[in-house]
Each structure stands twice: as C-alpha cells, then as structure tokens.
KOLLOZA-537054 format. One record per residue (C-alpha): residue in three letters; x, y, z. Coordinates in steps of 0.25 Angstrom, whole numbers, plus 5000, padded with zeros to 4 digits. Layout:
BEGIN
ALAXYZ;...
This chain:
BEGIN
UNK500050005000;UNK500750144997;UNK500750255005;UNK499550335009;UNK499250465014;UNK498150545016;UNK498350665010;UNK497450785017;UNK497650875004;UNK496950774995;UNK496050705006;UNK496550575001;UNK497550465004;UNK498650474994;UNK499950384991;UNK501050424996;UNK502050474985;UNK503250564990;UNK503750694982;UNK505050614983;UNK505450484981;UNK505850424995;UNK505550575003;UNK504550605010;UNK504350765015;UNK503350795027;UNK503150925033;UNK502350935046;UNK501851045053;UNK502451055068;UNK502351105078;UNK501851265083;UNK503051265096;UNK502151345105;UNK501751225115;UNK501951095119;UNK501750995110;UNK500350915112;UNK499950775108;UNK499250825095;UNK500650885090;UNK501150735094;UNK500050655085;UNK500550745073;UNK502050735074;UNK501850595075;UNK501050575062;UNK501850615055;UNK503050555064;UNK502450435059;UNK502250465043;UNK503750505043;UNK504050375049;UNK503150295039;UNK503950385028;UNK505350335032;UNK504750175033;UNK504450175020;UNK505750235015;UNK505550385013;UNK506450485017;UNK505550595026;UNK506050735027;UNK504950795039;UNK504550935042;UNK504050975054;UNK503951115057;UNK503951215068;UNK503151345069;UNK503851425079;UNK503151555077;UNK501751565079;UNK500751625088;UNK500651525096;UNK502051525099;UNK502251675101;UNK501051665110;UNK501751565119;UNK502951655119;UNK502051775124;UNK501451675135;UNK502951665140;UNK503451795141;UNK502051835148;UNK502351715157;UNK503651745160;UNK503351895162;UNK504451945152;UNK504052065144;UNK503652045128;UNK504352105116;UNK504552065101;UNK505852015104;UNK505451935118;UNK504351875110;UNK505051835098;UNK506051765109;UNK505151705117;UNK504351625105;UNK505551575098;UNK505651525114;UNK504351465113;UNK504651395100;UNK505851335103;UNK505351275118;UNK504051205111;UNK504651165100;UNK505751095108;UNK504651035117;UNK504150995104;UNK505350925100;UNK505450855113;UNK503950805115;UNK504150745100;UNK505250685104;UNK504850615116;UNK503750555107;UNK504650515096;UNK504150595087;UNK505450615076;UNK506150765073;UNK505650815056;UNK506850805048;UNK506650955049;UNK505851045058;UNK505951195052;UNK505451305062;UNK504551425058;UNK505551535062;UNK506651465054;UNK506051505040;UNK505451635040;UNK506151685030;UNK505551575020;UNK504151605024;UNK504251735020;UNK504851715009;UNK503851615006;UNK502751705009;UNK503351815000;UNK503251724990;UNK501851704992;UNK501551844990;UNK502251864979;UNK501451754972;UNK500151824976;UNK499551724987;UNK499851804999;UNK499751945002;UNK500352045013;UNK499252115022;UNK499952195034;UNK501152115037;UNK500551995037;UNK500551895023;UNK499451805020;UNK499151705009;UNK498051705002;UNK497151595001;UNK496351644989;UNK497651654979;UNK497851494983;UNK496951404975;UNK496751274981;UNK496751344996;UNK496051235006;UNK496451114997;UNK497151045010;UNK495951065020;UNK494951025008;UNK494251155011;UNK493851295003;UNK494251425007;UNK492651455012;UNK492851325020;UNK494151365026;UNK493451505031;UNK492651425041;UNK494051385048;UNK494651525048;UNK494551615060;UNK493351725058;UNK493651875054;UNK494451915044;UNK495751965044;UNK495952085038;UNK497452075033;UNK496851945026;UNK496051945011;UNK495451815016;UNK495251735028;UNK495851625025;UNK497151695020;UNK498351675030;UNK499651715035;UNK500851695029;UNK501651815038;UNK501151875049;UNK501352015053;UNK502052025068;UNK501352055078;UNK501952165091;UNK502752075099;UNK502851945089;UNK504151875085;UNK504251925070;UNK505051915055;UNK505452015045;UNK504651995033;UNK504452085018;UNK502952095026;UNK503352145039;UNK503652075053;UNK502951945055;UNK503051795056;UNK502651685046;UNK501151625047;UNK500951495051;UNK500651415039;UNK501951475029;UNK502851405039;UNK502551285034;UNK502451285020;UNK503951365021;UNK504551255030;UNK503951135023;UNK504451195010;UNK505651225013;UNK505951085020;UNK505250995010;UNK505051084995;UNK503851144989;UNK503251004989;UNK503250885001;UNK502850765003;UNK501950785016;UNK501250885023;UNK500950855037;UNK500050895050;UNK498850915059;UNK497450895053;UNK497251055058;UNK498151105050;UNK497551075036;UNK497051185037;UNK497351315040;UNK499051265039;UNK499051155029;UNK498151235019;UNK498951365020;UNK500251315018;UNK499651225006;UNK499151365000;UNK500651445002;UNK501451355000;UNK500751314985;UNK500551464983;UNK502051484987;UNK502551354978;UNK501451334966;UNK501651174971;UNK500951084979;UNK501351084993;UNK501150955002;UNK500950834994;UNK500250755006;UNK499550815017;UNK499350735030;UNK498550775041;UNK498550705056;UNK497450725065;UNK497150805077;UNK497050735090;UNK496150755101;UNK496150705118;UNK494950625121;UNK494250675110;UNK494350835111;UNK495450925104;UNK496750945113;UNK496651075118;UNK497251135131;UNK495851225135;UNK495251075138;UNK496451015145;UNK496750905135;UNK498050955128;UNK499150835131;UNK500450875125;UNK501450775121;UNK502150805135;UNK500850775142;UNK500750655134;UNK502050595136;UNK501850625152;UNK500750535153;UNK501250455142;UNK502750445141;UNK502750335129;UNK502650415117;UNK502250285109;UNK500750285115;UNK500550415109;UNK501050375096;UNK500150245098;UNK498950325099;UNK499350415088;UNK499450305077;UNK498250225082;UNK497650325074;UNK497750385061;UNK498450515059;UNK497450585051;UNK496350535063;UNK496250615074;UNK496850565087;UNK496050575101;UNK497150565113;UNK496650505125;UNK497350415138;UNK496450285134;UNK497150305118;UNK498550325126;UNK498550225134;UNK498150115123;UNK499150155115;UNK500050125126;UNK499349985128;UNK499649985112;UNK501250005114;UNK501249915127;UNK500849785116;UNK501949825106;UNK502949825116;UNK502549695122;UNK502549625108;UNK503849695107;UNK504449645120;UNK504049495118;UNK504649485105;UNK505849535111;UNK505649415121;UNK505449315112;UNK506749355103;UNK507649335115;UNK507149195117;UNK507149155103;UNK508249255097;UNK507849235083;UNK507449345074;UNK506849345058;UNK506749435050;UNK505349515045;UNK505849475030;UNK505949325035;UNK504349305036;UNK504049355020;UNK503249465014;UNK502149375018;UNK502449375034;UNK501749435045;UNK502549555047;UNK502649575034;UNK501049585031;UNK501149675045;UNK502049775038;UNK501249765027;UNK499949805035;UNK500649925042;UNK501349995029;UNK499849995024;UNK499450075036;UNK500350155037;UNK500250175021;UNK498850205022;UNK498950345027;UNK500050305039;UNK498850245046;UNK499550215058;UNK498350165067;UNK498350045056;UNK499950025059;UNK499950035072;UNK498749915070;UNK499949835062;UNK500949855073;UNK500049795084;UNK499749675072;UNK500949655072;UNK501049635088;UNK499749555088;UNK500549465078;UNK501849455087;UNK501049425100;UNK500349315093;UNK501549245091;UNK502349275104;UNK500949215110;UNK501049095100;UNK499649135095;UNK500049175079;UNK500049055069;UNK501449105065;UNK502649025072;UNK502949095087;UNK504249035086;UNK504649145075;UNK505349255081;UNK505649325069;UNK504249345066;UNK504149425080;UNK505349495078;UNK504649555065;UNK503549585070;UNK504249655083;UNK505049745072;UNK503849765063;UNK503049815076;UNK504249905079;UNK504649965064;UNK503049985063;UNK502850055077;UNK504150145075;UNK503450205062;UNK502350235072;UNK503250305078;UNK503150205092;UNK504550175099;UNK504150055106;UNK504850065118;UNK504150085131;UNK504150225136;UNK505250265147;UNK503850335155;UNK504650395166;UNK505850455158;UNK504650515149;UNK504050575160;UNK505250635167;UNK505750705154;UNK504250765150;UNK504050805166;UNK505450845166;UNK505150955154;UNK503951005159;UNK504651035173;UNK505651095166;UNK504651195158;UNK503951215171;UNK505251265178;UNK505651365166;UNK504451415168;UNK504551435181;UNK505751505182;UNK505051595168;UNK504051625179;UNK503051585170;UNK502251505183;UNK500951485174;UNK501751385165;UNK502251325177;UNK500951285183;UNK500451245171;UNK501651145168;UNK501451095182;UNK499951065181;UNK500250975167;UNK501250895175;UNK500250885186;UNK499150845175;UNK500250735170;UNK500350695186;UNK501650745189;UNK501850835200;UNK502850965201;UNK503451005213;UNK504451135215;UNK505551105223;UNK506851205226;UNK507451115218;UNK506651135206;UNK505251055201;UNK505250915204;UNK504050815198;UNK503350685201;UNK502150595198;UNK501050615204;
C-alpha cells in the first residue's frame, strides 16, 4: 500500500509523492515563547515527531522546520506583567530587554519539557527576531507587486488582489467574515485584510523599516522562515487544526502573491485536545501543562500512549482514566519484553526475522503495521499491531500458539519488531525513573519560585507554590532556602 496522507487543502487522502526524490521537507509552526508549554502543545509536537520518524523508516532523508515566534503581543505583555511585578519602571528600551528575556526563558523551558518527553530538536529551529530584514524585504515586495498597500505605518495585504483566497479553509470570503472580529478598522480596505508590518506602538520593542517603526505580523514570519529554509515550494506543511484558518490561509495567499508558485504541496492538520470533555483553558482550572503532567506522571510513554490510541486529525480528550490505561498498555509491553528476555537466557539461541520467510508471522505483522501507518499515519491501528504482535509472543511463551514454543527465534522477532515499531511511536520502552523525574521537574519549579522571590515578584511565588501544593508537594521556607516533600 503507498503512502497516504490527508491533505486538508484538497480534502482528500493523496499518495505521498515528495518534491524530491529521497527528501522530505516539513515545516511546522512552533511555539508562541510567552508560557509554559501545556499538554496540547505536547499532542502537536509529537504528531509530527512521529510523521518524521515514519519518513526516515521508509528511507527519506527529513530536513524539519520548526519555528519560534518570539515577538508578539503576548510576549510583550508577559514582559510588562514582570517589570510591574517587579516594580521597576517601563521605557522602550526596559521593555525591549525584558521581552527578548521572556522569549529566551519560555523557549528554554520549552526546550527542556520536550526533551523530557522525547520529543527530538528540528533540523532547524529559526527565530522571528532573526529575520527581519527578509520579511521586509519580503513585504516590500509585496507591495511593489500591488497585493499589499501601506496605511499609517502599518502594511496590509489584500485579500481581494489574491484570487483563490480561503481555498485551505474551504470557505468564501463572505463566510470567512462571520469569524472576524466585529468593527472595521479603518486603516484596512477590508475586513478581512491583515498585517504584514505593524506600526509601533509607545513603549514597544521595535524595527527600522522604509514604513516607519514597527515589527512584523504574525503570519509573514512564517512563509519567510519556511521559504528561506526549505525553497518557494515544500513537501509538508504542518500544525493545529486552529490555524487553517486565519494563519494557514494568509501565509497560502502572500506567500503565492509574493512567489507566483504553489506553496505547500500537502497540508496536515492534528486536532485539538480537550480535558474531560471541555476546552483547556486556565478560567476553569483544567489547563495541565506538560510540567503538570510529568509530575503526576513521570513516564513520558503513557502520554504518547494516549496520544497514538487515536488519530492525529481526531480530537483528543485527556483524562486520568485515559492516563492510567495507557499506562496498564506500556506495563503488557514491558512484561512481554521482560519474559522474552528470560526465555533467551535459558535457551540462548536467536533466528533471524528473514529466517521465518515472506510468509512468516512477523513478517504479515510488519506488513499490517506499514499499512496503517500508510493510511494517513493511522497510528491507533499500529499501535493495534504492536499489541498483536504481543498477544502472538505470550501465546507461545504460555504454550497456547499452534506454532513451535520451543522456537526462540521467533520470540526474538517478535521482541525486535514490537521494539522498532514502538520506537516509531516515539515510545522508549523503559520503565520511567519516577523519583528522579520528580525531583528535576520539582527542583525547576523551586528554582523559578525562588527568582521570584528574591525579584519580589511575591504573587508569582504564591502562585508557583499552590501548583506544587495541587500536585501534593508541600514547600517549606527555611534560613537555609526552600526545601519540599510529599504530602
């Protein structure tokens, strides 16, 4: 079966056919570095984790992009929130400081909460900041070719000189207005137009441009980035199910204006994910970032576990129950693992998978997995095989298959297969050093509530202390410095 994805720009499932012979070429959006990452951020990175690994199984060389957006609102906001915390005084160059400050702390606690789940580094990861001088050249460009026009210091594109706008979200431009904020601004021609630069505002971090002082928008970053990286045209476009639209479609519109080629040859999409059934959100006290997570779960495979038990275009609801049977799911792997390890000691004699012929049970097994993860990386179907595949093994150890028990070749095929196929997964198969997983997680948040102590920033503090208190660890301030414990 060949290789298919579902391709959200043409709504259907499409072979898989690279620009390049042997290459594939993703770019994914990443992360906004404002905030702790939660477990939503997780389910994406690992998505696409997961497609890469597929990739470099069937023998294509991946190049990945992953993005950072380190200027933005949100990010300059945060950085406000901390100077007012901290009561020093803003000016320009204060704030300017302070949110390069915020981007680099949340994206090293990005770095690190990805780590700790094994999720593996892009082959490159460009920052916003780092190319400004290509988006406005870029946007400059743009306006000399007529789609975008310059209204008091800030640029906009026009969506009426792109034909084809609102091809990705399958939706017209009357349509698209329903999803617009009301009001109209009146720097725009039309609602729906957007920002390619934007004006500075008093007291923002800002750029020299031929407009005036400003920063880029949000959605020229990426076409620039992925561009630059990966040429006019790639192989895959990646990200949330929430970005087709306003992101996806703007950079589809600019960056065809800006190029007269299509962009993106495939489109993929993963979707959201929800707790016990409602949307994460902090306002109803259901927002679990990955840190949260790894307290009360230290071993990183459950969470991939529940992850690939479904779909990565289906919608994921997180719960304990979910949790704590994929857990049960990893503690049968590890035993099959562990008892074919015993049975080699005794008999220490090992076959080869080629040994058993095309036509031999792990051979069929393979077979069954490369067509789920063919079809659209359906990874809930693979992960079906793997546990086949331990069913299978069990039955012989227990002398309940027809097949010969006395074979240890075949169990030692079977062990690789279930370990090659869960490593595509992502899964590491080892049993999770809990204790050591707490103390570094605890041992950062400590940290972070001791800087901001001594920053005076007490609110911070409290609030740092009532998550550990949530995860039932208990913070006590000594002479000596904060010490922790379980409750």
């Amino acid at each position: 079966m060949a290789l298919k994805l579902y391709n959200t720009l043409t709504r259907t499932k499409e072979n898989f056919e690279p620009l390049l012979p042997g290459r594939v070429s993703m770019y994914v959006c990443g992360p906004t570095v404002y905030d702790v990452p939660h477990i939503g951020h997780a389910r994406s990175a690992y998505v696409f984790d997961v497609a890469r690994k597929y990739f470099r199984y069937k023998g294509y060389d991946v190049v990945f992009v992953r993005n950072v957006t380190d200027i933005d609102d949100k990010i300059i906001a945060r950085a406000a929130d901390d100077l007012r915390g901290s009561g020093k005084a803003i000016s320009d160059t204060v704030l300017s400081e302070a949110s390069r400050a915020v981007a680099e702390k949340y994206l090293d606690v990005y770095h690190r909460q990805l780590d700790m789940i094994g999720i593996e580094p892009p082959t490159h990861e460009p920052r916003a900041t780092q190319n400004i001088d290509e988006m406005i050249k870029f946007t400059a460009g743009l306006i000399e070719k007529g789609y975008a026009y310059v209204s008091d210091g800030n640029v906009y594109f026009s969506v009426n000189k792109f034909e084809g706008y609102g091809k990705l979200s399958n939706r017209n431009k009357d349509e698209l207005l329903h999803g617009v904020r009301k009001g109209m601004d009146e720097k725009k021609e039309h609602p729906l137009d957007f920002a390619l630069w934007k004006a500075s505002k008093s007291g923002e971090p800002f750029w020299d441009s031929p407009w005036g002082p400003g920063r880029p928008g949000w959605h020229i970053e990426c076409s620039v980035m992925s561009t630059k990286l990966l040429g006019d045209r790639f192989d895959i476009h990646g990200g949330g199910i929430d970005l087709i639209f306003p992101h996806h479609e703007n950079e589809i519109a600019q960056s065809e204006a800006a190029t007269g080629k299509a962009f993106s040859r495939y489109w993929m999409h993963n979707g959201l994910l929800t707790v016990c059934g409602e949307k994460m959100s902090k306002s109803l006290g259901n927002y679990i970032t990955i840190s949260d997570l790894l307290l009360k779960y230290p071993d990183p495979d459950m969470l991939k576990i529940s992850f690939a038990s479904s779909h990565y275009r289906s919608p994921v609801d997180h719960s304990d129950e979910k949790m704590e049977e994929a857990g049960r799911a990893k503690e049968r792997i590890l035993n099959f693992m562990d008892r074919v390890y015993g049975a080699e000691k005794v008999q220490d004699r090992s076959v080869s998978e080629e040994s058993f012929g095309a036509d031999g049970l792990v051979r069929e097994l393979r077979d069954e997995f490369d067509d789920a993860m063919n079809d659209d990386l359906n990874t809930a179907l693979a992960l079906a095989v793997i546990f086949k595949a331990v069913k299978a093994g069990n039955d012989i150890l227990s002398g309940n298959a027809v097949e010969d028990k006395a074979v240890p070749g075949k169990l030692s095929a079977l062990r690789d297969f279930v370990k090659e196929c869960s490593g595509i997964l992502g899964l590491t198969l080892r049993r999770a050093d809990v204790e050591g997983s707490l103390k570094q997680e605890v041992s950062r948040l400590i940290e972070e509530r001791n800087n901001a102590r001594d920053n005076k920033d007490y609110k911070k503090a409290d609030a740092i202390r009532a998550q550990l208190s949530q995860l039932g660890i208990k913070v006590e301030d000594t002479s000596g410095g904060s010490e922790w414990k379980k409750k």
